[in-house]
C-alpha positions as CSV (number, residue, x, y, z in Angstrom):
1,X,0.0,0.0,0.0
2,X,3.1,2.4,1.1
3,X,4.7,1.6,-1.9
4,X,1.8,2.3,-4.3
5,X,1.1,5.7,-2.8
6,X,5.1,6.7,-2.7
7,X,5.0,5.6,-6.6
8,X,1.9,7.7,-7.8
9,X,3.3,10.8,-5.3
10,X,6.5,10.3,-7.4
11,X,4.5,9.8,-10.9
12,X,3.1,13.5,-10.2
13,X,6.4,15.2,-8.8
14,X,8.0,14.3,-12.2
15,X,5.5,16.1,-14.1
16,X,5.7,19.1,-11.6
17,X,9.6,19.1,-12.1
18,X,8.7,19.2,-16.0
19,X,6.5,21.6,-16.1
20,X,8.4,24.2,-13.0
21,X,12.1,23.7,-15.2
22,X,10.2,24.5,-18.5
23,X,8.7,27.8,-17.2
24,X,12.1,28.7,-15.4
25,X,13.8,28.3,-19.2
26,X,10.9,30.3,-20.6
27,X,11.3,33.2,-18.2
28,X,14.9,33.5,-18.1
29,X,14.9,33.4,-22.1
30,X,12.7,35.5,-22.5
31,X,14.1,38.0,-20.1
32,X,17.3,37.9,-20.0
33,X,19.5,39.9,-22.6
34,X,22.8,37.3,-22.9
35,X,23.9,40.2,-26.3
36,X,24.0,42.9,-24.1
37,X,27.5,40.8,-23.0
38,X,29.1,41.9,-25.7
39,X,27.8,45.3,-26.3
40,X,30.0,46.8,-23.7
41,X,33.3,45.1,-24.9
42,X,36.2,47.6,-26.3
43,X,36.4,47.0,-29.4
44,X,33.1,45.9,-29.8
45,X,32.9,42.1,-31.6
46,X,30.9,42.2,-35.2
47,X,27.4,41.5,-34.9
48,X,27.6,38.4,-37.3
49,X,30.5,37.3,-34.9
50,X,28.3,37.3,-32.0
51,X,25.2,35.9,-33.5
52,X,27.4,33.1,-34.4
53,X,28.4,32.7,-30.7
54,X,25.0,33.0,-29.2
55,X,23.8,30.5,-31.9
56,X,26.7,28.0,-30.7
57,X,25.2,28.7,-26.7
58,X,21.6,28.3,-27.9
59,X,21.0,31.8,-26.6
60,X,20.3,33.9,-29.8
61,X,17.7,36.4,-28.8
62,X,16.9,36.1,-33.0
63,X,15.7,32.4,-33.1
64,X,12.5,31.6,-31.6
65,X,12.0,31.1,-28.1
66,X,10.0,27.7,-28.6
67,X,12.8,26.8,-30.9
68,X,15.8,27.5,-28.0
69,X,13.5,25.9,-26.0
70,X,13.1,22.4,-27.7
71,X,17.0,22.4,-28.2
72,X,17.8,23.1,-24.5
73,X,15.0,20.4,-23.4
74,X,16.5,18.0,-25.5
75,X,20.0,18.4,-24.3
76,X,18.6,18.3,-20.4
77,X,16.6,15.0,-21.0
78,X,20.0,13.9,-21.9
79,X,21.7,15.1,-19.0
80,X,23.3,18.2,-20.4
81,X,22.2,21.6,-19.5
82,X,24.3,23.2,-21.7
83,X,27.0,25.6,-21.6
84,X,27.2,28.9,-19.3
85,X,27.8,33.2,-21.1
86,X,31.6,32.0,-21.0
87,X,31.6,28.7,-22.8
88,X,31.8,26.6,-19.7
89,X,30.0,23.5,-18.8
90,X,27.0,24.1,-17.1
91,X,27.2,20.6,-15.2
92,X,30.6,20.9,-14.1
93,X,29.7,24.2,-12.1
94,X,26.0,22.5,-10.7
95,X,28.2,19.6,-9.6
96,X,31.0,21.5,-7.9
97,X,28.6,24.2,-6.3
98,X,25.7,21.9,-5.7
99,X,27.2,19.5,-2.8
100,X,28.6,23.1,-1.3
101,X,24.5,24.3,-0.9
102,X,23.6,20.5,0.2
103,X,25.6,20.4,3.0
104,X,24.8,23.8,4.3
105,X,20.7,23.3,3.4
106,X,20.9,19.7,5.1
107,X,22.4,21.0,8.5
108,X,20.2,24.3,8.7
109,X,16.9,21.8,8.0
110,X,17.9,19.6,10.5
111,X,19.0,22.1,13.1
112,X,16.1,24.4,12.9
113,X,13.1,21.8,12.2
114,X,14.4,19.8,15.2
115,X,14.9,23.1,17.5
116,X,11.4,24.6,16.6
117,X,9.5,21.0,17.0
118,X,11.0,20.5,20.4
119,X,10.5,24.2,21.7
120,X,7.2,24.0,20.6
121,X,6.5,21.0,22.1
122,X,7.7,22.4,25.3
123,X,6.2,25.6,24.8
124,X,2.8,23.9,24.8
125,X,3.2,21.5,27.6
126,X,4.0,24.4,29.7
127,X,1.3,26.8,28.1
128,X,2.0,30.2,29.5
129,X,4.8,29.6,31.5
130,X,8.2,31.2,31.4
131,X,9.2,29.0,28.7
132,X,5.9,29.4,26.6
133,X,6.3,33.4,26.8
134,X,10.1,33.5,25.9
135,X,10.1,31.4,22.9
136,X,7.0,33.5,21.5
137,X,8.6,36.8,21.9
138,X,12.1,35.2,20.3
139,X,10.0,33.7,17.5
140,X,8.0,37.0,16.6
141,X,11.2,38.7,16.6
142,X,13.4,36.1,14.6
143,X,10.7,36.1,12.0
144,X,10.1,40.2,11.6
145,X,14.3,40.6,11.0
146,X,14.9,39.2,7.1
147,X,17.3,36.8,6.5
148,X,19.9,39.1,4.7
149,X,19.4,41.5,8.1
150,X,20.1,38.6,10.5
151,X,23.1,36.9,8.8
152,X,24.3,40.8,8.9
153,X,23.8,40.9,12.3
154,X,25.8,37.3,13.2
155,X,28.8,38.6,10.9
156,X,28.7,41.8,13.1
157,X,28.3,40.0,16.2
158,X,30.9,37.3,15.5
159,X,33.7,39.8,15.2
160,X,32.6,41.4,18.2
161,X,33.0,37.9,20.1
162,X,36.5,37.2,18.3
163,X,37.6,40.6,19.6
164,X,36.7,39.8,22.6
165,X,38.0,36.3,23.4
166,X,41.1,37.3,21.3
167,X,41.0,34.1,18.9
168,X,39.0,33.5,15.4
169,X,36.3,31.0,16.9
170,X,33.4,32.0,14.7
171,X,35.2,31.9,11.2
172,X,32.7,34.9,9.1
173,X,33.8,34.0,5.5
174,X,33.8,30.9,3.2
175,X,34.0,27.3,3.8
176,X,37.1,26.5,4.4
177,X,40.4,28.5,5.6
178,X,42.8,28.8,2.2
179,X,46.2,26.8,2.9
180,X,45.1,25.0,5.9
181,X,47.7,22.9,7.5
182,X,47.1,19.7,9.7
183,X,45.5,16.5,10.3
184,X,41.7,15.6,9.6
185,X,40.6,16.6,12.8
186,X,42.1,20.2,12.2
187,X,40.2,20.4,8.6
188,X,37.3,19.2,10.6
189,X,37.5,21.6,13.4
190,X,37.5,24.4,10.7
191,X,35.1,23.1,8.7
192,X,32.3,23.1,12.0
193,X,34.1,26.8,12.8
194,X,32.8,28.4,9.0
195,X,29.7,26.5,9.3
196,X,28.5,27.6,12.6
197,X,27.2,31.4,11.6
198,X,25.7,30.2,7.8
199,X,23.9,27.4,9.7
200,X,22.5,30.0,12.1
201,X,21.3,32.0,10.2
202,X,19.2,29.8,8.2
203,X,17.9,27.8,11.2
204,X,16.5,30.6,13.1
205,X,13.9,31.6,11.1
206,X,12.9,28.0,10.2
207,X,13.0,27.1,13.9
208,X,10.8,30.5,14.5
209,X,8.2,28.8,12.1
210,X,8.6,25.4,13.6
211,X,8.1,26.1,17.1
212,X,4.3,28.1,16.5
213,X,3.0,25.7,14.6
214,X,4.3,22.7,16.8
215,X,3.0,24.1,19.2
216,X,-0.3,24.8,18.4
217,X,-0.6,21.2,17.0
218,X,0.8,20.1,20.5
219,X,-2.3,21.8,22.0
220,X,-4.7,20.3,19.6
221,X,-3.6,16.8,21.2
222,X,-3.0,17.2,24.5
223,X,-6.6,17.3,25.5
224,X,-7.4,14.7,23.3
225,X,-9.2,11.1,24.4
226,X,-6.7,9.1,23.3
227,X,-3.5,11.3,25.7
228,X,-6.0,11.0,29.2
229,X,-6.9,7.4,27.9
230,X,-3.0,6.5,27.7
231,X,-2.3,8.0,31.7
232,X,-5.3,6.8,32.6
233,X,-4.0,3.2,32.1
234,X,-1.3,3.3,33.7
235,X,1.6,5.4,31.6
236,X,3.4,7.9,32.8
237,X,2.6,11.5,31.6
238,X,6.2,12.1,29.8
239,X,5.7,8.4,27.8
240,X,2.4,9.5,26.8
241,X,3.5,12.7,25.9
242,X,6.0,11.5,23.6
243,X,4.3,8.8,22.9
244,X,1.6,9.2,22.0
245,X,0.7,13.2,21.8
246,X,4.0,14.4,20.2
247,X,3.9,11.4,17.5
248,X,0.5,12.4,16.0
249,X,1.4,16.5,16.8
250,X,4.2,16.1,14.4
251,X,2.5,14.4,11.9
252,X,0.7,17.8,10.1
253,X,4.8,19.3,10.7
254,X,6.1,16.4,8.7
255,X,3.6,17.7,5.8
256,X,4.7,21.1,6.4
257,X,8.6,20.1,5.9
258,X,8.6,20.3,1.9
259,X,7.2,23.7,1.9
260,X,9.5,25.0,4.3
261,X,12.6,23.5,2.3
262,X,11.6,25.8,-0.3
263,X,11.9,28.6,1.9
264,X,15.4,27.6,3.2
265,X,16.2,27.9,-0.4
266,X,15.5,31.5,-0.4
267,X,17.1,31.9,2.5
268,X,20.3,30.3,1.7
269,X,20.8,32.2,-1.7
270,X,21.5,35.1,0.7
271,X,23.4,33.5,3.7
272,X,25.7,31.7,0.7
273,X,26.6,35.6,-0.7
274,X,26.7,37.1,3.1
275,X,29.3,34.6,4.1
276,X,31.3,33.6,0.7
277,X,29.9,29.8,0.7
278,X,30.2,29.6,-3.4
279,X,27.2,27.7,-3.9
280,X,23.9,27.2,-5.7
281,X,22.2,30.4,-4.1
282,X,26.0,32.7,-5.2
283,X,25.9,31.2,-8.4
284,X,22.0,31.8,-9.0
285,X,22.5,35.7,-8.4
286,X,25.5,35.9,-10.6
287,X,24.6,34.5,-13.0
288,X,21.1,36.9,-13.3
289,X,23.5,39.6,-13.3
290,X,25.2,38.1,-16.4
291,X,22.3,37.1,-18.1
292,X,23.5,33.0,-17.9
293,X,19.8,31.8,-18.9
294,X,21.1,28.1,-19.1
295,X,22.7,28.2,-15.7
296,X,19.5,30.5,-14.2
297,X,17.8,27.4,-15.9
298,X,19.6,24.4,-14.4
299,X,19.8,26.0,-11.0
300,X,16.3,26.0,-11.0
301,X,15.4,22.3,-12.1
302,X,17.7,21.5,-9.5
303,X,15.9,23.3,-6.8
304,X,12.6,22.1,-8.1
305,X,14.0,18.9,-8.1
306,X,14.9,19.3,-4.1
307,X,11.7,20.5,-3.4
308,X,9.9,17.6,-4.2
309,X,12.1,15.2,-3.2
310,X,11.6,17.1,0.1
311,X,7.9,16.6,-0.6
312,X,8.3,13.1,-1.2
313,X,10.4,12.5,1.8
314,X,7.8,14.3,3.6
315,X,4.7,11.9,2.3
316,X,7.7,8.5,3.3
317,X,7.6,9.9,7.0
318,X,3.7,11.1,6.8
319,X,2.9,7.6,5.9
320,X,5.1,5.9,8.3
321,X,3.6,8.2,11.2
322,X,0.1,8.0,10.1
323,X,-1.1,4.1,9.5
324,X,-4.0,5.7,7.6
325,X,-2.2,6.7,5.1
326,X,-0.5,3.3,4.5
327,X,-4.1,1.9,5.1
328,X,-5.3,4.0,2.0
C-alpha cells in the first residue's frame, strides 16, 4: 500500500519538475539579454560574430523562443544543460557548487526543524509559562528581521565575540580556511568553525516557524481522548506525551517540511553571498546579473527537483507516522 502511494506521489512530482524547469527556461529566455554581454566590450565584436556565438550557446535572442527551447529540453533529457555566457560547462559548475549548498541546506533543515519541534513542544506543555512566553517573543522577533538583516547581524556579532576572546572562533567567511595545515581533525574543526554562523542564520527563522506551529498542533492533542486514555491506564505523563501526543502533533509538521525546504532555499541564496559559501544560491544571483539563462535554468530544475524530493520525503515519513495513510 506504502509503496503504491510513494509511486503515484513520485508519478506527479516528475510532471511538476517538468512543467516548474520549462517555465524557469521560458522566463529567463525570455528575459534575460545574454547580447547585451558583448555590447559593452572595447572593441566591440561584429554582430555576425556574435550571432554566431549566441547561436553556438543556444542563446540567440533572434531564433525563436520555442525553438531555443526544444534544443535546450533535448539536451537536459540527456543530462546536459548546456554551456554557461563564458563557454563553460554548465554541469561541471552545478556539480562542484551543488554538494557546497547540500551540506549547508541539510544542516540548517535539521538544526532548525528539530529546535522549533522541540521548543514548541515544550512551549505547549508548559502553556503560559516562562518557557511558553520566551520562545514566543524570540519567534515573533526572529521572524520580523529578514534573512539578509540577521546573517548581517551574526557577521557583526561574530567579530565582536573574536575581539573579545582574542582568537577567530566563529570563522565569518567561506568554507574553508585557504592553505590549511594539519590533520583531519584540524580540517574538521574548521570546517564546524565556517559553518556555525551560515547554519545559524538559516535555522532561526525556520526554527521561528517550527516552534508556532508545533506548538499549536501540541495543543490540539494534549486534551485529546486518546493522551487521558494513555495516563489513565497506567503510563506515565512524559511516555504518553511523547508517545503518544507528540507522534501524532508532528504528523501535520512532517507535511509542512517540503514547503518550508523551499523557503530555506531563499534563505540560503543570501546566507551563501553574506558569508562567501560559493554555492547554488551565489551562483544563482550571478549569473542573473550576467544574463547566464542556461545556468539561471539548471539551477532552478535542481531546486525544483529538491523540493519535491523534500515533498516526497515528507509523504515517506507522513505515511510511516500516520497508519491511515498506508491503510489507504
Amino acid at each position: 500500500m506504502m509503496a503504491g502511494f510513494l509511486l503515484r506521489r513520485l508519478i506527479n512530482y516528475v510532471v511538476l519538475i517538468a512543467v516548474a524547469t520549462s517555465l524557469a527556461y521560458l522566463l529567463a529566455a525570455g528575459t534575460l539579454d545574454p547580447r547585451s554581454n558583448y555590447q559593452e566590450r572595447n572593441p566591440r565584436p561584429p554582430e555576425s560574430v556574435v550571432d554566431a556565438r549566441l547561436d553556438d550557446l543556444n542563446l540567440n535572442d533572434k531564433s525563436p523562443l520555442f525553438t531555443r527551447y526544444l534544443t535546450w529540453a533535448a539536451g537536459v533529457v540527456r543530462g546536459d544543460f548546456g554551456e554557461t555566457v563564458t563557454g563553460d560547462s554548465v554541469n561541471d559548475d552545478l556539480r562542484r557548487r551543488a554538494g557546497v549548498t547540500l551540506r549547508l541546506m541539510l544542516t540548517g533543515l535539521a538544526v532548525g526543524s528539530v529546535t522549533g519541534v522541540l521548543v514548541g513542544a515544550c512551549a505547549a506543555v508548559r502553556q503560559y509559562g516562562v518557557l511558553d512566553r520566551v520562545t514566543t517573543g524570540l519567534s515573533f522577533a526572529v521572524l520580523a528581521i529578514p534573512t539578509v538583516v540577521l546573517a548581517n547581524m551574526l557577521v557583526i556579532g561574530a567579530t565582536w565575540f573574536n575581539d573579545l576572546v582574542g582568537a577567530k572562533v566563529l570563522l565569518v567567511s567561506g568554507e574553508v580556511t585557504p592553505g590549511l595545515t594539519g590533520g583531519w581533525l584540524a580540517r574538521l574543526l574548521d570546517r564546524a568553525q565556517h559553518l556555525v554562523l551560515p547554519t545559524i542564520s538559516l535555522s532561526l527563522a525556520l526554527a521561528a516557524v517550527y516552534s508556532r506551529y508545533q506548538r499549536n498542533l501540541m495543543l490540539d492533542v494534549l486534551g485529546a481522548d486518546f493522551v487521558r486514555t494513555a495516563m489513565a491506564k497506567g503510563l506515565r505523563r512524559r511516555t504518553a506525551l511523547v508517545k503518544h501526543a507528540l507522534r501524532t502533533a508532528v504528523i501535520p509538521a512532517v507535511t509542512y517540511f517540503a514547503f518550508t525546504f523551499g523557503t530555506l532555499l531563499v534563505g540560503t541564496t543570501f546566507t551563501e553571498k553574506i558569508f562567501g559559501w560559493h554555492g547554488l544560491g551565489e551562483q544563482l544571483i550571478d549569473s542573473i546579473f550576467t544574463n547566464d539563462v542556461n545556468t539561471v535554468a539548471a539551477i532552478s530544475c535542481v531546486a525544483a527537483f529538491a523540493v519535491l524530493v523534500a515533498a516526497l520525503a515528507a509523504d515517506a515519513l507522513h505515511a510511516a507516522l500516520d497508519p491511515r495513510v498506508r491503510a489507504g
